[in-house]
C-alpha positions in Angstrom: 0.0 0.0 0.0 1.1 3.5 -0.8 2.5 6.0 2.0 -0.5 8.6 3.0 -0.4 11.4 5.2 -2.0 11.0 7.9 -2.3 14.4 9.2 -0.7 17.9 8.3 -1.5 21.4 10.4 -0.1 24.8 10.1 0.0 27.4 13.4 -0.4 30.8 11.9 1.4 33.6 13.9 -0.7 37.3 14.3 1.7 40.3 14.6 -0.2 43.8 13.8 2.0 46.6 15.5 6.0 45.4 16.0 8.5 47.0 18.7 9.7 49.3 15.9 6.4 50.7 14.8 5.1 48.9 11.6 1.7 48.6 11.6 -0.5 46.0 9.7 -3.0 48.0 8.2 -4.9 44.6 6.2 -4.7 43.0 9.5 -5.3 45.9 12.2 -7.7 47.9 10.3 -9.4 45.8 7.3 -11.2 48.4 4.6 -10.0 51.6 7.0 -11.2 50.5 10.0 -9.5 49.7 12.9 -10.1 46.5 15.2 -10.0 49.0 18.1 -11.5 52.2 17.7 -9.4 55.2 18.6 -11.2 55.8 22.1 -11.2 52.3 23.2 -7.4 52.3 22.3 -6.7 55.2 24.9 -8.5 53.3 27.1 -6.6 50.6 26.4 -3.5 52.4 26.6 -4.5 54.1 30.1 -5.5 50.0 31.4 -1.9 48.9 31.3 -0.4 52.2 32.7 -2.8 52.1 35.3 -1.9 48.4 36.0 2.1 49.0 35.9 1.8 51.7 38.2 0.5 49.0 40.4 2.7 46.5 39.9 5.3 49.4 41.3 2.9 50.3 44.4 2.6 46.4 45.4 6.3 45.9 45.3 7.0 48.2 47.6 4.0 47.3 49.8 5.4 43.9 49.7 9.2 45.1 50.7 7.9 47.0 53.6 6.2 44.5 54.8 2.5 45.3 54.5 2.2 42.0 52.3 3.2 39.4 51.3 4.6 37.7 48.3 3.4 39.3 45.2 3.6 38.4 41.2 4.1 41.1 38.9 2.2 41.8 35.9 4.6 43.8 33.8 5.3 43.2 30.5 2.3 41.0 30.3 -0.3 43.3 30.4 -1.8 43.2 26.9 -2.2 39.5 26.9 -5.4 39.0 29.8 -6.3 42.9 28.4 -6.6 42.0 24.6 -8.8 38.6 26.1 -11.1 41.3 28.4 -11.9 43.2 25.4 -12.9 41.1 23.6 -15.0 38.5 26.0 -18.6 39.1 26.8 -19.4 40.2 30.0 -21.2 36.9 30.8 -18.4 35.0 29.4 -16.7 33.5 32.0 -12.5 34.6 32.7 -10.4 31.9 34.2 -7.3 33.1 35.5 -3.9 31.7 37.6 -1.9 35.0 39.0 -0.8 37.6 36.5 -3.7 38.6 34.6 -4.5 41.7 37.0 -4.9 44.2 33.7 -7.7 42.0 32.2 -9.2 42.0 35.6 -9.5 45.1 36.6 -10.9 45.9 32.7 -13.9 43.6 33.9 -14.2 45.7 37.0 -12.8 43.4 39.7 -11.3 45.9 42.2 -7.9 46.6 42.7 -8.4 46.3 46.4 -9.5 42.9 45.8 -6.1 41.9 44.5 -4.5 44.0 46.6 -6.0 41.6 49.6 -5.3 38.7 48.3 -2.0 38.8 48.7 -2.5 40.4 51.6 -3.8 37.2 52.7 -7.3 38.6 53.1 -9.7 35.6 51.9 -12.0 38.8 51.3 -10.0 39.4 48.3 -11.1 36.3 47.0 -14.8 36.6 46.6 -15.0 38.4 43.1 -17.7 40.4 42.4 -20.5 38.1 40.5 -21.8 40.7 37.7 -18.1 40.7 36.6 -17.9 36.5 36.2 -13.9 35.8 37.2 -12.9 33.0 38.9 -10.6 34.0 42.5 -6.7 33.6 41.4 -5.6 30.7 41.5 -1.7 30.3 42.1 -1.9 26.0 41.8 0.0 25.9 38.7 -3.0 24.2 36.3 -6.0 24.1 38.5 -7.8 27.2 37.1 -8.1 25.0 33.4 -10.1 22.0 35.0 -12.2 24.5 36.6 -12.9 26.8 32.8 -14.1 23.1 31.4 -16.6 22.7 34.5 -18.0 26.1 34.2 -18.6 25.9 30.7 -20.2 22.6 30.4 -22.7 23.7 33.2 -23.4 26.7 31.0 -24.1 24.8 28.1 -26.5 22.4 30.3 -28.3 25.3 31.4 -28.9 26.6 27.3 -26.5 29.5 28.1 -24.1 30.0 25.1 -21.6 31.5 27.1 -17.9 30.7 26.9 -14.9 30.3 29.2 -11.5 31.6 28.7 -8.9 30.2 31.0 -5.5 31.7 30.9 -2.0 29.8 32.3 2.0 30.5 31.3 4.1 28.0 29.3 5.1 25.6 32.4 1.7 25.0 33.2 1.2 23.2 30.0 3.3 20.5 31.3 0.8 20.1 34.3 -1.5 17.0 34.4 -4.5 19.2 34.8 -3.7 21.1 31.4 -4.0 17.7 29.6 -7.0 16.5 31.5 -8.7 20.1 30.5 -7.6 20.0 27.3 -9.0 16.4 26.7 -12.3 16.9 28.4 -13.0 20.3 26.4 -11.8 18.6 23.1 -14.2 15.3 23.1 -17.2 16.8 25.0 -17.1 19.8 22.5 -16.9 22.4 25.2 -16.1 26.0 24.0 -13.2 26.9 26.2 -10.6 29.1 24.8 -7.2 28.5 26.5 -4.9 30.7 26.6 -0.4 30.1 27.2 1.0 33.0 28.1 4.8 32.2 27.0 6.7 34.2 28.8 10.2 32.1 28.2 10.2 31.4 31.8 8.2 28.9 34.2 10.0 30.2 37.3 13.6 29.4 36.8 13.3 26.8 33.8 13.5 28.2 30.3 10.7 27.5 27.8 13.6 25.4 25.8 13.7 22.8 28.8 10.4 22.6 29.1 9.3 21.9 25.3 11.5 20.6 22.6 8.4 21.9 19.9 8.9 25.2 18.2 5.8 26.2 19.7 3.3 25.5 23.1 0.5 26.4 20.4 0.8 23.0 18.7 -0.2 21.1 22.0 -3.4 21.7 21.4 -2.9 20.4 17.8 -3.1 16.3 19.6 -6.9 17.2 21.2 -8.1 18.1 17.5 -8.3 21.9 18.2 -7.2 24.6 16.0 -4.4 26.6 17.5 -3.0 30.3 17.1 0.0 31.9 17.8 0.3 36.0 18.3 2.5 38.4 19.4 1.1 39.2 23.1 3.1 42.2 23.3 1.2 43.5 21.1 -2.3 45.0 21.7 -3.5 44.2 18.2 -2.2 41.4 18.0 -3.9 39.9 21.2 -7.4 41.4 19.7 -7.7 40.3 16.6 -6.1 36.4 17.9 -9.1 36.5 20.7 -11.8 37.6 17.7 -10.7 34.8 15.9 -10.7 32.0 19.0 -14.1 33.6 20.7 -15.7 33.4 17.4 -14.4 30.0 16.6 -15.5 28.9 20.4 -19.1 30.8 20.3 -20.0 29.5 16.7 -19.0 25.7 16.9 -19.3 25.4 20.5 -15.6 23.7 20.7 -12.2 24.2 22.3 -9.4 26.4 20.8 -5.6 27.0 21.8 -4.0 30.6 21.3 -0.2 30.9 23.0 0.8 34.9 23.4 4.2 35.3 23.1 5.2 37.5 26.1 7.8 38.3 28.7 8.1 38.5 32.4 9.8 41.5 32.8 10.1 41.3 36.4 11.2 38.4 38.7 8.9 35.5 39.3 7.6 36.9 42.8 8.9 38.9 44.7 9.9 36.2 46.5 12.3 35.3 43.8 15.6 36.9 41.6 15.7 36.4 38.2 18.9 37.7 38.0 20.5 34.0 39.0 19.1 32.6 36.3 18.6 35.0 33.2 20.5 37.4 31.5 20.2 40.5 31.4 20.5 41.1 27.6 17.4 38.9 27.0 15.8 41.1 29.6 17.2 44.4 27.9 16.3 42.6 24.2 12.3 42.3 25.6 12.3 45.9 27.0 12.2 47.3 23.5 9.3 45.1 23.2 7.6 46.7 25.7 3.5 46.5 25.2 3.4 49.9 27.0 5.9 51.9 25.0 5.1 49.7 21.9 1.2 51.1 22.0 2.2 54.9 23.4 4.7 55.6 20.9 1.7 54.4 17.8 -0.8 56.3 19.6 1.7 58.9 19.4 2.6 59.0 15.7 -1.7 59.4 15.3 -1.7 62.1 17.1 -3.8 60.2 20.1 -1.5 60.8 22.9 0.8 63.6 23.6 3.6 64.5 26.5 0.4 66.7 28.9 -2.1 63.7 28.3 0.5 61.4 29.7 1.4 63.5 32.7 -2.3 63.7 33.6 -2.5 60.4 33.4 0.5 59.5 35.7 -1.4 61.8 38.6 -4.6 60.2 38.1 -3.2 56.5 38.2 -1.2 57.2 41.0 -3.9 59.0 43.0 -6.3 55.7 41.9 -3.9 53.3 43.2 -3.5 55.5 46.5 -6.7 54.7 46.7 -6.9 51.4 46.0 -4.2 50.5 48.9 -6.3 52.9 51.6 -9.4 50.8 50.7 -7.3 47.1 51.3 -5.0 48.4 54.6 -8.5 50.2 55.8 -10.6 47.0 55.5 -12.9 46.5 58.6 -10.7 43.4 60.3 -12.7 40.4 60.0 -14.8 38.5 63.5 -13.9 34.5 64.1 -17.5 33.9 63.2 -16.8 35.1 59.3 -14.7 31.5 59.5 -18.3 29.8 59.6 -20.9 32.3 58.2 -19.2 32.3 54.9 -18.7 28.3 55.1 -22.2 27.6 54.8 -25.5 29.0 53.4 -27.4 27.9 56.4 -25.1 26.4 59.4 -25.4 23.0 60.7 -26.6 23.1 64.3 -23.2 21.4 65.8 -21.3 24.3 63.8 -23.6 27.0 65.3 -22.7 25.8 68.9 -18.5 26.0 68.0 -19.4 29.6 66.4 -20.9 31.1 69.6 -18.7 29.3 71.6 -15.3 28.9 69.9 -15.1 25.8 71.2 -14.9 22.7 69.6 -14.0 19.9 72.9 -16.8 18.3 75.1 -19.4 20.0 74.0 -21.9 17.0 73.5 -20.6 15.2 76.5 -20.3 18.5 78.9 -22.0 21.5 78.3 -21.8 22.3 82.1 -17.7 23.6 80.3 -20.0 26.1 78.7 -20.0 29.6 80.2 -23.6 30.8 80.9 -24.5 32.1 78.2 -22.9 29.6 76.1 -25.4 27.2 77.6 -28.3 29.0 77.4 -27.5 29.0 73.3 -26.7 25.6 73.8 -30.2 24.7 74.9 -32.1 26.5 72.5 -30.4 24.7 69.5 -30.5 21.3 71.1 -34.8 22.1 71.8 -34.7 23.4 68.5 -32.8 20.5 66.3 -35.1 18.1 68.7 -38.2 19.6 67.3 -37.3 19.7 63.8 -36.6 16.1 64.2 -39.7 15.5 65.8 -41.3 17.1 62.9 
């Protein structure tokens, strides 16, 4: 019998705007028209500022001591932005730990992050209109969970879709190739997202996949895959049109990887100058999403030196803000440990709360102080008559 082939693909790489200014106009503006409009592009522009300025404010928060370890976002703040634009506000967003600039576009609170690394559980409950999942910092988790919360959507008729976003180590993770499998066969339209930013901690991309690209591992689960330049605001817009459409319309998985950059260490917990060097992080600089977008919106004519130091005030004063809100935070009561357990409280639980005791109760309540027992009494008459009933 003849030789066949049994299978060919091709992974198509997006660039729109490059580091030195070139601009795509068949790709970033079809027939005149840009894929972002000129005021949404500001906005855009004044997003990632806004979240850099933060990234700045939360490192010093952390190195005086008012919290702890924290992730920085820089240099990877048009990847989870691009994805925010372009999502519905129904669709769900799925994220690990450095996707703060998409977040915030969705309207999640910067005190909310703030607090989570704080180490304030408070920080965790995202707001529901703006349909985020709490970061999650297990390196793989957060894909399982975008599978599970689509497929509930589609069994309740809802055509929304998730969008779960993880960096290039992840993809070596277990729980990636479970997600990826389970999206894939039960045609569940998840869009994942690798942020490839060359670095899963200390181990370079090259170690941790001998492919030219993380794209083509979604190739094996029989989804079409994207690459796109996630430094690049365009780029990441036009990629997510393409996977959100593809996702919406056929109701299946897709794989986009954004090539990025950490610019910054792992945590702050870590130095990335023991392991990298610095002419790779000097080469990525110039790539800069920030000073990539600024210096186009420049050469339109959208942005100038006075809008830019209005802008510095105003993020600054925001993020000001944003820190009073998280360090003035009512501190929380011992009883918030079981109240926001449990819709309605068992009745052995409601005895620990108003005591804060958990030994001998059954067996002794005589331990109880007064009062103690008195509550004591009431939910034992009241558990007996609901029984009896």
């Amino acid at each position: 019998m003849p030789i066949t082939t049994a299978y060919e693909a091709k992974i198509e790489r997006i660039s729109i705007l490059d580091e030195k200014g070139n601009f795509d106009e068949k790709l970033g503006a079809p027939g005149g028209k840009s894929i972002i409009p000129d005021a949404d592009l500001v906005r855009l522009y004044e997003a990632m500022v806004s979240c850099r300025q933060l990234d700045e404010v939360a490192f010093r928060l952390q190195r005086s001591g008012r919290m702890g370890t924290y992730p920085q976002n820089m240099g990877q703040e048009a990847t989870s932005l691009g994805a925010a634009y372009v999502l519905r506000q129904d669709d769900w967003m799925v994220t690990c730990y450095r996707e703060n600039c998409g977040l915030f576009w969705r309207g999640v609170p910067k005190e909310g992050i703030l607090l989570h690394w704080m180490g304030d559980e408070r920080g965790n409950a995202m707001p529901k209109p703006h349909n985020v999942t709490p970061i999650y910092v297990p390196l793989g988790t957060q894909m399982l969970h975008a599978a599970g919360l689509t497929m509930a959507a589609r069994y309740k008729g809802e055509d929304r879709i998730a969008c779960t976003f993880f960096g290039d180590g992840a993809s070596s993770e277990g729980d990636f190739h479970e997600a990826c499998n389970f999206a894939a066969n039960l045609k569940i339209p998840v869009v994942f997202v690798c942020q490839n930013n060359f670095w899963a901690i200390s181990t370079p991309s090259k170690i941790n996949s001998a492919a030219p690209t993380f794209a083509q591992r979604g190739l094996s689960y029989g989804m079409p895959c994207m690459q796109c330049d996630g430094n690049d605001i365009f780029a990441t817009v036009y990629t997510m049109q393409k996977a959100v459409a593809h996702a919406r319309s056929t109701g299946t998985p897709c794989f986009v990887e954004m090539v990025t950059y950490r610019l910054g260490d792992h945590t702050t917990a870590d130095d990335a100058k023991r392991y990298r060097d610095q002419d790779e992080v000097d080469a990525w600089k110039a790539r800069d999403p920030i000073i990539r977008l600024r210096n186009h919106m420049v050469a339109r004519k959208l942005w100038d030196d006075a809008k830019e130091a209005a802008l510095k005030e105003r993020v600054e004063r925001d993020n000001a803000e944003a820190v009073a809100r998280a360090e003035g935070i009512v501190a929380p009561v011992k009883s918030d440990f079981f109240d926001a357990m449990y819709a309605e409280i068992p009745q052995d639980l409601a005895v620990q709360r108003d005591t804060m005791q958990t030994h001998s109760l059954g067996q002794d309540p005589s331990q109880l102080p007064p009062e103690a027992q008195q509550r004591a009494a009431e939910l034992a008459a009241e558990a007996a008559a609901a029984a009896h009933h």
